[in-house]
N, C-alpha and C positions, 0 to 999 in steps of 0.2 A: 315368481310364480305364485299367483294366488290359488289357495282351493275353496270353494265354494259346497255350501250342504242345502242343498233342500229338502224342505220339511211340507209334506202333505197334511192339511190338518181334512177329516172328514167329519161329518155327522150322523151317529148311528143311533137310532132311536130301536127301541126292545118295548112290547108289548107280551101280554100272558093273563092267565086265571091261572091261579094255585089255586089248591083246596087244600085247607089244613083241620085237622081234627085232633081231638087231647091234648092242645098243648097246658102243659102242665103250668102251676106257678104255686108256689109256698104261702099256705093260706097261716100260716104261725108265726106270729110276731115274734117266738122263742128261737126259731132255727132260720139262719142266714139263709136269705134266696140265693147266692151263688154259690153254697154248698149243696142244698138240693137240685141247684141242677147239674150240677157235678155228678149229684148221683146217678142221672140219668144213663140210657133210657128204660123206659117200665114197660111190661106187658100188659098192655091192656085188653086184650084177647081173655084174661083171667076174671075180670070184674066182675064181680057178683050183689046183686042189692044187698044195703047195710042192714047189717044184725047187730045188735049188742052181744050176742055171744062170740063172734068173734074177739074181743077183747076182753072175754072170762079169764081173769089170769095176771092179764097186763097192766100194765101203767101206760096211758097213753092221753096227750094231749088235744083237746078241742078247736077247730080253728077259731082265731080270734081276729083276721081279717075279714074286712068286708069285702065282695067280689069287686065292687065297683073300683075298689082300691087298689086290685091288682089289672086293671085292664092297660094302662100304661106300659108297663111291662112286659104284656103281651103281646099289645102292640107294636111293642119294639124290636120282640122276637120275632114279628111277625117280617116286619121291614127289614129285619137284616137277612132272614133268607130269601125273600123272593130280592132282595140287592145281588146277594151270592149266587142262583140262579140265573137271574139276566145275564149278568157278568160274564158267568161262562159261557155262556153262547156268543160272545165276540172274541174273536179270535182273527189274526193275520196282522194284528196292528204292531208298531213297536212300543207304545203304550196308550195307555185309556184311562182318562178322568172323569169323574161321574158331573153332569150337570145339575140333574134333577132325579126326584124319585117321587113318585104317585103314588100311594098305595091308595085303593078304595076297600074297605072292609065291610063284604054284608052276610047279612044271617049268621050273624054272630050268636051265640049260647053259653051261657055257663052252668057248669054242672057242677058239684060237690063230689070228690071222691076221697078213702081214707086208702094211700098207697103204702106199704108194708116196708117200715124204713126202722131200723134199729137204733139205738143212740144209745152208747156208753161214756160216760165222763170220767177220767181219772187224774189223780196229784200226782206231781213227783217233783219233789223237791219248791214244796209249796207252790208253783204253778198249777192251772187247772187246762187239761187239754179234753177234747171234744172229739169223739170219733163217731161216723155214723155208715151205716151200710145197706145198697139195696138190699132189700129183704131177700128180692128174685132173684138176682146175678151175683151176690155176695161181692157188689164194687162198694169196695172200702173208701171213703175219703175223711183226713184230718192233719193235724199238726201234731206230727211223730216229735218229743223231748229230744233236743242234740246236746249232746257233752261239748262243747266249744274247746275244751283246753284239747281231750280227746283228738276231737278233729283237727287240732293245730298242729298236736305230736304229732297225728298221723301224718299232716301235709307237711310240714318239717321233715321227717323222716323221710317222703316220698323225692321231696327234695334234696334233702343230701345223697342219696343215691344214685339221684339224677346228673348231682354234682362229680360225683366219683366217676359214675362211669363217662362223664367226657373227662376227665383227667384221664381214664386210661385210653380213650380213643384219640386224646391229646398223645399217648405215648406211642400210640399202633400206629399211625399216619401220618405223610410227610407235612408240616404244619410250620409256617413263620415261626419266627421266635418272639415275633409281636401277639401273634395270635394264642399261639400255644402258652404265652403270659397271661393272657386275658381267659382261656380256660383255667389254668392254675387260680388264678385271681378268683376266679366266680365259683368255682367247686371246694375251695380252702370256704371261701361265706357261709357255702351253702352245708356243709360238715359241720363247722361251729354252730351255725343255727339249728339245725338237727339235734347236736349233744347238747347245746344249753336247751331246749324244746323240753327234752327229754330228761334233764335232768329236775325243770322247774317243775314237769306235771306227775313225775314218780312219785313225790311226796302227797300230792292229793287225791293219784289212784289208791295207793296205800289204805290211807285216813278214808276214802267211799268206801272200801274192802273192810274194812273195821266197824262202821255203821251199821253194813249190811249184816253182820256175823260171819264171814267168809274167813 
């Protein structure tokens, strides 16, 4: 008995005008573009013409790109959502590979805006980490410091636990003698790794505890 599959291929062509307006792009050579757009998104309903009084007070940096320098990028963002739009408007298929994509871009404009974004820098443990946050919505983004031994005890720890308690479901349930081995086997691993985890990072929580004055 042979089975046989047949596959319909068709041709679905998608047309559209989008209209797109503000879209943003990082005019400072100082803060990563895919950090600011992380930040996103801004109200721009709020915009008001530029004052120097607004920054009575502040520290706050000048852009040092030139627009022309950011229209790639724009671009790009531009093409990946009218991609994502088309996209979803085909629907029934069991799947769908893109051929081609068109974008025509007109009445294009670029503006200058200064958007309300915070930036704090701090050490810890002589690394420097970078946090910044909409001004508006208070969206935080950066690379939070991780304790690596910390996280090891903790998942050691999480792990022996995990080990114990199929040891005791190894004891509650009617289980081979092959199997119920191979639970002993792996939760005996996973308890030693846990107490030495735990024994090796005591000593360096200690010694942080001592630096800090605690």
């Amino acid at each position: 008995m042979r089975l046989y599959t047949q596959t319909d291929h068709f041709l679905v062509t998608r047309d559209g005008d989008l209209r797109f307006e503000k879209i943003p792009a990082d005019g400072s050579s100082k803060m990563c573009g895919t950090t600011m757009e992380s930040l996103e998104p801004f109200d721009y309903g709020c915009l008001e013409p530029f004052s120097m009084a607004y920054l009575s007070g502040f520290m706050a940096d000048k852009y040092d790109v030139d627009a022309k320098e950011l229209k790639p990028r724009i671009h790009e963002r531009i093409h990946a959502s009218v991609d994502k739009n088309l996209r979803s408007t085909v629907n029934g298929y069991a799947s769908v590979s893109k051929r081609s994509l068109n974008v025509n871009i007109h009445n294009s404009e670029i503006n200058y805006a200064l958007l309300p974004v915070w930036v704090l820098n701090t050490r810890h443990n002589g690394n420097l980490y970078t946090f910044t946050m909409n001004g508006q919505t208070g969206k935080l983004v950066g690379d939070l410091p991780i304790d690596w031994a910390r996280a090891a005890c903790l998942g050691a720890a999480i792990f022996a636990g995990l080990a114990a308690l199929l040891i005791a479901m190894g004891f509650g349930i009617g289980l081979t003698s092959e199997t119920f081995g191979i639970l002993q086997i792996v939760g005996i691993i996973g308890i030693v790794v846990g107490l030495l985890s735990f024994i090796t990072y005591l000593p360096m929580f200690n010694k942080s505890k001592k630096k800090r004055g605690e």
